[in-house]
C-alpha positions in Angstrom: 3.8 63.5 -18.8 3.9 63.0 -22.5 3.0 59.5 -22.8 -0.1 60.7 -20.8 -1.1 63.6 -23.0 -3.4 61.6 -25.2 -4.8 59.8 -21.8 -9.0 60.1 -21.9 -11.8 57.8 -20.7 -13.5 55.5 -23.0 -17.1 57.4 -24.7 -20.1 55.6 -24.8 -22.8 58.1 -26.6 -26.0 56.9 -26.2 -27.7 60.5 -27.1 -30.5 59.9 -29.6 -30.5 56.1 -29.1 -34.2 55.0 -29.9 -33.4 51.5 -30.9 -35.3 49.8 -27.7 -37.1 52.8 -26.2 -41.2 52.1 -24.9 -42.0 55.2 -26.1 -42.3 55.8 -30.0 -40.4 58.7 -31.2 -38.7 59.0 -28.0 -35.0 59.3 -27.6 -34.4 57.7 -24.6 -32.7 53.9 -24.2 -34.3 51.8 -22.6 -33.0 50.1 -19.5 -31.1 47.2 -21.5 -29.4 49.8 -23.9 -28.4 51.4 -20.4 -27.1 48.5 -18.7 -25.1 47.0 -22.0 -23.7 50.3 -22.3 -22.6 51.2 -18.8 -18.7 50.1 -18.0 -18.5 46.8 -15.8 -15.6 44.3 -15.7 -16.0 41.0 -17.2 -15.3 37.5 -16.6 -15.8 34.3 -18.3 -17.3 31.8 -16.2 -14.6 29.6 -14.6 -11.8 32.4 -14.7 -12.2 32.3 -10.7 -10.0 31.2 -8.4 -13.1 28.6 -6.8 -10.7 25.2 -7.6 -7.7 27.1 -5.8 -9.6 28.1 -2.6 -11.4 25.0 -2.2 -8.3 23.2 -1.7 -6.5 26.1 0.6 -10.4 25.3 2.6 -9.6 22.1 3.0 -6.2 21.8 3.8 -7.1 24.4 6.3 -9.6 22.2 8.0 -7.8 19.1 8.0 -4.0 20.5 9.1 -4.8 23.8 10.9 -2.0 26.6 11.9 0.5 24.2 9.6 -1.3 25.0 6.7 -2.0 28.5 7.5 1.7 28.9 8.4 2.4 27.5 4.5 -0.3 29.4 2.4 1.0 32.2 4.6 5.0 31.5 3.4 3.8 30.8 0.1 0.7 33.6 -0.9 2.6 36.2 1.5 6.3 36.0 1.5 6.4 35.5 5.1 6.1 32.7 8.0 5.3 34.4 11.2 7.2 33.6 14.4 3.6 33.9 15.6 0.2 33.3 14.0 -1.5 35.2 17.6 0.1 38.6 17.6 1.7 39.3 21.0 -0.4 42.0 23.9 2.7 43.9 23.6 3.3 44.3 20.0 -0.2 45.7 20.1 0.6 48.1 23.1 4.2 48.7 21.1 2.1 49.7 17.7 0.1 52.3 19.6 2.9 53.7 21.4 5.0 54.1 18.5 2.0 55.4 16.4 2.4 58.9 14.8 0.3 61.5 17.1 -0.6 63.1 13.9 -2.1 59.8 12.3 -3.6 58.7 16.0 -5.7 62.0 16.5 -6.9 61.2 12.5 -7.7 57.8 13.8 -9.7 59.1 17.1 -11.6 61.5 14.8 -12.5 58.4 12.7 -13.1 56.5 15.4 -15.7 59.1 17.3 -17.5 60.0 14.1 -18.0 56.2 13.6 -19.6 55.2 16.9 -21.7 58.6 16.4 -23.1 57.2 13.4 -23.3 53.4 14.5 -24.7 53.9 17.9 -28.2 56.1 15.9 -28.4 52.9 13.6 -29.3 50.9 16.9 -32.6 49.3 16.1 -35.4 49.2 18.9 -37.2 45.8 20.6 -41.1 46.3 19.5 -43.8 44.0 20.9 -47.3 43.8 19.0 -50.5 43.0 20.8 -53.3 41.3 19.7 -55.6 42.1 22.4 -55.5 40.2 26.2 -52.6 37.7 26.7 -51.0 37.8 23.0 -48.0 39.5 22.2 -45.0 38.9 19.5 -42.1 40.4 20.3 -39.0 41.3 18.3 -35.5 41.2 19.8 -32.1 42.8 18.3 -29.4 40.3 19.8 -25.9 40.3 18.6 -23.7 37.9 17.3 -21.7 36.5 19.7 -18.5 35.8 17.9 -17.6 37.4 14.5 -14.4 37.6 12.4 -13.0 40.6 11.0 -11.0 40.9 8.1 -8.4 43.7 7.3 -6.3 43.7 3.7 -3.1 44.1 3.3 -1.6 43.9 -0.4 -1.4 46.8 -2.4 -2.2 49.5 0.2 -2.7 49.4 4.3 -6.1 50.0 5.9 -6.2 51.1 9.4 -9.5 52.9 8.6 -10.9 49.5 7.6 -10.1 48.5 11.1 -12.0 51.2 12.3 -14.5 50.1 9.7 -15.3 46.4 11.3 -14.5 46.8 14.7 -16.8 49.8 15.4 -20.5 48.7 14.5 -19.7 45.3 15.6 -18.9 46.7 19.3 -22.2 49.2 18.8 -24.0 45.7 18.3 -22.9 44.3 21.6 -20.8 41.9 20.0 -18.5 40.1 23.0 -15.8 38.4 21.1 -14.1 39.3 18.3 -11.1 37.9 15.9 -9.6 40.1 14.0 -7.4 38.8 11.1 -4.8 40.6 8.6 -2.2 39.4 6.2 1.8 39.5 7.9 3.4 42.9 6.3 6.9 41.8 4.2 9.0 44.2 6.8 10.9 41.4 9.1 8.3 41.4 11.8 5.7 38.8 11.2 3.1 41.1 11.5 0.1 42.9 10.5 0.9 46.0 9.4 2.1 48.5 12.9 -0.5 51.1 12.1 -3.4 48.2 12.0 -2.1 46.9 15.1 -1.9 50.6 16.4 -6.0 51.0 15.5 -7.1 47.2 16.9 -5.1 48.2 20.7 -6.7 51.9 19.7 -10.1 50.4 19.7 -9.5 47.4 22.5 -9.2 44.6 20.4 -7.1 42.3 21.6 -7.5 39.3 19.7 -5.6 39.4 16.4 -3.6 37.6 13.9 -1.2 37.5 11.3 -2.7 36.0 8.3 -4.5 36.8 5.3 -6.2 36.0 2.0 -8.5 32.8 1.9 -6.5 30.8 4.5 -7.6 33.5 7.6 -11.3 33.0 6.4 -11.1 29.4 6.7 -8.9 30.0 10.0 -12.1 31.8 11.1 -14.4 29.7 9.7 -13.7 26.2 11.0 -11.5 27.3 14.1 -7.9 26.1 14.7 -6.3 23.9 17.3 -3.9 25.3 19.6 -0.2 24.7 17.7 2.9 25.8 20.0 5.3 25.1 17.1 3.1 27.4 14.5 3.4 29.8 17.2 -0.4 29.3 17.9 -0.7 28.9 22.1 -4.1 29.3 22.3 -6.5 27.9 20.2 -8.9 30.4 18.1 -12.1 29.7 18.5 -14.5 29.6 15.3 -16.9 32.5 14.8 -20.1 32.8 13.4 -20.0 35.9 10.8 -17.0 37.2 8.8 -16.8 40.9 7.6 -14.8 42.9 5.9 -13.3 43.6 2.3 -10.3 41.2 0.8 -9.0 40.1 -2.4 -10.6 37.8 -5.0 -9.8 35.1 -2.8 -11.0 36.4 0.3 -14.3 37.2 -1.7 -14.6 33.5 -3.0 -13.5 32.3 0.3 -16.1 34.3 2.0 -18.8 32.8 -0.9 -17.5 29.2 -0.4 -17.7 29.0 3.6 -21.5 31.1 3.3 -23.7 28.8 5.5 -21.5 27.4 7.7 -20.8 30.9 8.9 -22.3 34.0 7.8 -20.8 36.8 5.4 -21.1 40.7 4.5 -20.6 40.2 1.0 -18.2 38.8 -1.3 -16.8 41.7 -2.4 -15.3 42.9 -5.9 -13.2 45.7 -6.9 -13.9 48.8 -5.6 -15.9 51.6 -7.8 -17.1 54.9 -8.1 -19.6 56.3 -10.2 -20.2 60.2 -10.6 -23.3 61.5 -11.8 -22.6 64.9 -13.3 -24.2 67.7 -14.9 -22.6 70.7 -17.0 -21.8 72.9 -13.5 -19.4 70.0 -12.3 -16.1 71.1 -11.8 -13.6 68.9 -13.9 -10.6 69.1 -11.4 -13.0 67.8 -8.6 -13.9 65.0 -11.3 -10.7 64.1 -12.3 -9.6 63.9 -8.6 -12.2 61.3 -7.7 -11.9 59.5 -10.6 -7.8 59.0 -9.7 -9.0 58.7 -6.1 -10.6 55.2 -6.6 -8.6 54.3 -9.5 -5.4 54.0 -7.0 -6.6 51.1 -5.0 -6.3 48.6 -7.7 -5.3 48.1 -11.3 -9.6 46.6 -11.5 -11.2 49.3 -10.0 -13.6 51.1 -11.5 -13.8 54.7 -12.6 -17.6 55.7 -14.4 -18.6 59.2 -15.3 -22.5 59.3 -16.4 -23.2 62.9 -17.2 -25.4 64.7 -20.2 -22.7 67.4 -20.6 -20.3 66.8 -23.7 -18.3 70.3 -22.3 -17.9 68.6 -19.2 -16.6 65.3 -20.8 -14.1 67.9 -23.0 -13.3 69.4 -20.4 -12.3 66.6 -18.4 -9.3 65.3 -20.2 -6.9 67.8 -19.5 -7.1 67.4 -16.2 -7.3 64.4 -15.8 -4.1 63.9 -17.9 -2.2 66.0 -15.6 -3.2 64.9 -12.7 -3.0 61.1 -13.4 0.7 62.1 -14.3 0.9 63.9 -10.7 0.0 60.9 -8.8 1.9 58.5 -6.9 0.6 55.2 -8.5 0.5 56.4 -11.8 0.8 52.9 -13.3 -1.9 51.5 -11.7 -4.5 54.4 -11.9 -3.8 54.6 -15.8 -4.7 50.4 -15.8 -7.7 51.2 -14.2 -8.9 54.1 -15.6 -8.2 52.7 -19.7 -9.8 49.0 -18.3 -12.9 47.5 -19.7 -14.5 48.4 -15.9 -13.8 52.4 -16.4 -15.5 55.2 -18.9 -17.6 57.6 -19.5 -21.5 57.4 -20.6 -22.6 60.4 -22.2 -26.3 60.8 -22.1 -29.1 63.1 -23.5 -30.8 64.5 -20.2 -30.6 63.9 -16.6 -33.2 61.7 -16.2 -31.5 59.3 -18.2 -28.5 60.0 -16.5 -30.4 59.1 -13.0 -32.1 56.0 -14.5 -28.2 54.9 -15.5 -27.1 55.6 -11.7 -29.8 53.4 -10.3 -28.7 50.8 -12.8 -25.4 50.6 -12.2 -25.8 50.4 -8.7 -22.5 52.1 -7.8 -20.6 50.6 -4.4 -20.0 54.5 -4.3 -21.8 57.3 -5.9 -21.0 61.3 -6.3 -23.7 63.7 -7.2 -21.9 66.5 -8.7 -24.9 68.5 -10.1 -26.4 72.3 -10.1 -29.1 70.9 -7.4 -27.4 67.4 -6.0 -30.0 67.2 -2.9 -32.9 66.8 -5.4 -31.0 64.3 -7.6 -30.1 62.3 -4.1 -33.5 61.7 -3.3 -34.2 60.1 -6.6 -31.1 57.5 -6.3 -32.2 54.0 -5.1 -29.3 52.2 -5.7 -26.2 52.9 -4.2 -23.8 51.5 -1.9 -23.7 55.3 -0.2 -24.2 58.8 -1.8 -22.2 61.4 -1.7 -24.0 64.6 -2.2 -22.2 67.8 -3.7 -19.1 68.6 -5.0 -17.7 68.9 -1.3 -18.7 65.0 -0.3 -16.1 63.1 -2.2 -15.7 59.7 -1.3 -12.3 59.7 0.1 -14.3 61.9 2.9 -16.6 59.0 3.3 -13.4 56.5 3.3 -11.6 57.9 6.3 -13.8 60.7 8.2 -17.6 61.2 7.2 -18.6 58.5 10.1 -20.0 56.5 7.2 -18.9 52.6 6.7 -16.4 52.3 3.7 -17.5 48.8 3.7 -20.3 48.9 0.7 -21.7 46.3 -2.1 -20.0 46.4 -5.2 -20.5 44.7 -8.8 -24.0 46.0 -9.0 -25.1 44.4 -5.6 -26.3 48.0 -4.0 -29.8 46.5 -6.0 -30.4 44.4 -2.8 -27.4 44.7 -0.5 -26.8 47.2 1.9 -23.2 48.5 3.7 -22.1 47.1 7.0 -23.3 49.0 9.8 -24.6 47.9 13.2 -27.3 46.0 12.5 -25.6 43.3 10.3 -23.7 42.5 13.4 -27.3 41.5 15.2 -30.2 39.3 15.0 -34.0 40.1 14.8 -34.7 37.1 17.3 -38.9 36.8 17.4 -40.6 35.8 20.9 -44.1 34.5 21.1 -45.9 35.2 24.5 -49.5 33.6 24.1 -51.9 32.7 27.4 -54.6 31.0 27.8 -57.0 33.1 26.6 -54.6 34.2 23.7 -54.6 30.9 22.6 -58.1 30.6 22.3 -58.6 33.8 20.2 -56.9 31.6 16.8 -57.3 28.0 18.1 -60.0 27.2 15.0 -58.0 29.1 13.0 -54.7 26.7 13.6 -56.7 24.0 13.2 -58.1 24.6 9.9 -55.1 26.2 8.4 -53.3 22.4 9.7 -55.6 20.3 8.3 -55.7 22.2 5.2 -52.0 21.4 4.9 -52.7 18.0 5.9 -50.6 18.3 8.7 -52.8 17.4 11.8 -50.4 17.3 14.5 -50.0 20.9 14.6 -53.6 21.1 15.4 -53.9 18.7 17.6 -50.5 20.9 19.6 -53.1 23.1 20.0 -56.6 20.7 20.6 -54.6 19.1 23.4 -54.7 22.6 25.2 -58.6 23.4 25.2 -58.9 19.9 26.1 -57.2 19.9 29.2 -58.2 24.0 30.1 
């Protein structure tokens, strides 16, 4: 505990910056001041591991399950008996399952499908008049790949996570892939085997990182001796959060199949106001600061009692926790701090800036300060909503943009496992309605052709 006494966040104090501000004799920063002042991780260009993965890609592609089976050996510590994991090691997991953490998963697993099943979009068909109609269809993907971490922590819930909206999509097949645990077995961890059976997934493997994604990706041949029977067919969109190298992986393979995101550390933001409560702050700060030494902890409040009052707690209860190594990387990181501002509205204008994978509202009205937030990857409202709700049991997706890509990117939810698919139904007589207009809109872009697609129709009416 002593060596954390002295433990605090990092102070940025941008009260009664004017140096950029529109507004003469105003106080506020403007949005650059904002953005160079807000906490974000930083790396040089090159410092990824792109040179690394595009060789894993290609050996991949070239030598199938045998290179998987090696990257596995080598990235993992372990060579599984058998890339496909067995029906009954699935049935096995569920059986052995803890009741306690089973009815936890079920209560996940209901709220979920709740919540995906309302995000269903509808088919709508326009008319223009007699014998003219576009239609838009939702049709899913037919085969997607799902990937589950492994690594510093285990993730049943992002099991729950993937599978869910993709079945609420219609989705018919589905691969789901996740790194071999280091216990003996060759496989996945027992409680993510436990939620796949839980949810009827019976398609799954033992392997990870940016190997699985290629696995996925390009497809594999069927390999007896990699303990590979069957061969696994290649899908057409990978989900679902991973490492660095999953995340370039993902970035490097974009085209050939789609992606959710290529995803960075996980952060949370909390907006906060002087009625915050600083144990609640502390604890969600810690919260998110466990998953990884880069994660990213940000406080953006107007409330210099609040930021006071912050440290004690914090202190002791970074001292309390489990992975107190790692939190205390994360928290005293380049990616984690506090920005103290002059007002609310500033401290808004930072929020939508930042564009938090996760956001808290912890102010004296948070439902009015909600409605103002643009950018997010999801809010949680009030100082009962923290995110660790929204991670296991809210019904929300955990699955959310990070590194300040909530400014166009949405969460996964149902309809990113689906296809708006556009149908044209045109007569005769619908035809007719814009034929002059297709005509003159081709010629004007000297391209004839397409109007004579449509002259060679009135010709022969």
């Amino acid at each position: 505990m002593s060596d954390l006494a002295n433990l605090s966040l990092s102070v940025t104090d941008l009260r009664g910056a004017a140096k950029s501000s529109t507004l003469p004799g105003s106080a506020a920063p403007s949005d650059a001041e904002l953005l160079a002042a807000l906490p974000r991780l930083h790396r040089a260009p090159g410092d990824g591991p792109e040179a690394a993965v595009c060789a894993i890609l290609d050996q991949v592609r070239g030598r199938g399950a045998a290179a998987v089976q090696e990257f596995s050996e080598r990235f993992d510590g372990v060579r599984p008996a058998r890339l496909r994991v067995p029906a009954a090691a699935l049935v096995a997991a569920l059986e052995e399952l803890d009741p306690a953490i089973r009815a936890a998963l079920e209560a996940s697993i209901d709220r979920a499908r709740a919540f995906a099943a309302d995000q269903l979009p509808q088919d709508v068909t326009t008319s223009f008049g007699a014998d003219a109609s576009v239609t838009v269809r939702w049709v899913p993907v037919q085969r997607v790949g799902l990937y589950v971490p492994g690594g510093l922590a285990v993730y049943p819930s992002s099991v729950i996570m993937n599978v869910v909206p993709a079945q609420a999509a219609g989705v018919s097949s589905v691969a789901l892939v996740s790194p071999p645990a280091r216990d003996g077995s060759g496989l996945p961890h027992p409680t993510i085997l436990a939620a796949a059976q839980l949810l009827g997934v019976s398609e799954v493997y033992a392997m990870g990182g940016a190997q699985a994604i290629a696995a996925l990706a390009y497809g594999l041949e069927a390999d007896p001796e990699q303990g590979l029977p069957e061969a696994l067919a290649p899908v057409s969109l990978i989900t679902g959060p991973g490492n660095k190298f999953v995340a370039t992986a993902k970035g490097l393979l974009k085209g050939l199949v789609g992606i959710d995101a290529e995803a960075g550390p996980t952060e949370i933001a909390i907006l906060a106001d002087s009625t915050a409560n600083p144990e609640f702050v502390a604890a969600d700060l810690i919260s998110q600061a466990e998953h990884d030494p880069e994660a990213a902890s940000v406080l953006i409040t107007d409330s210099e009692a609040l930021v006071s009052a912050l440290q004690e707690p914090l202190a002791r209860q970074v001292a309390a926790t489990k992975h107190t190594e790692r939190v205390v990387t994360s928290l005293t990181g380049e990616q984690s701090g506090v920005l103290l501002v002059a007002d609310l509205d500033t401290a808004v204008r930072a929020a939508n800036l930042y564009a938090a994978e996760h956001l808290e509202i912890h102010t004296a009205d948070p439902d009015a300060v909600a409605e103002r937030i643009v950018n997010a990857g999801a809010v949680f409202v009030g100082e009962y909503s923290p995110v660790s709700l929204g991670d296991y049991s809210a019904g929300s997706n955990h699955v959310l943009p990070t590194l300040g890509t909530a400014l166009h990117a949405s969460g996964l939810h149902t309809a990113t496992f689906l296809k708006a698919q556009q149908e044209i139904r045109y007569g005769r007589a619908g035809l007719a309605q814009v034929a002059g207009h297709v005509r003159t809109l081709a010629d004007a872009e000297d391209l004839p052709a397409h109007g004579d697609a449509v002259d060679v129709r009135s010709s022969l009416a």
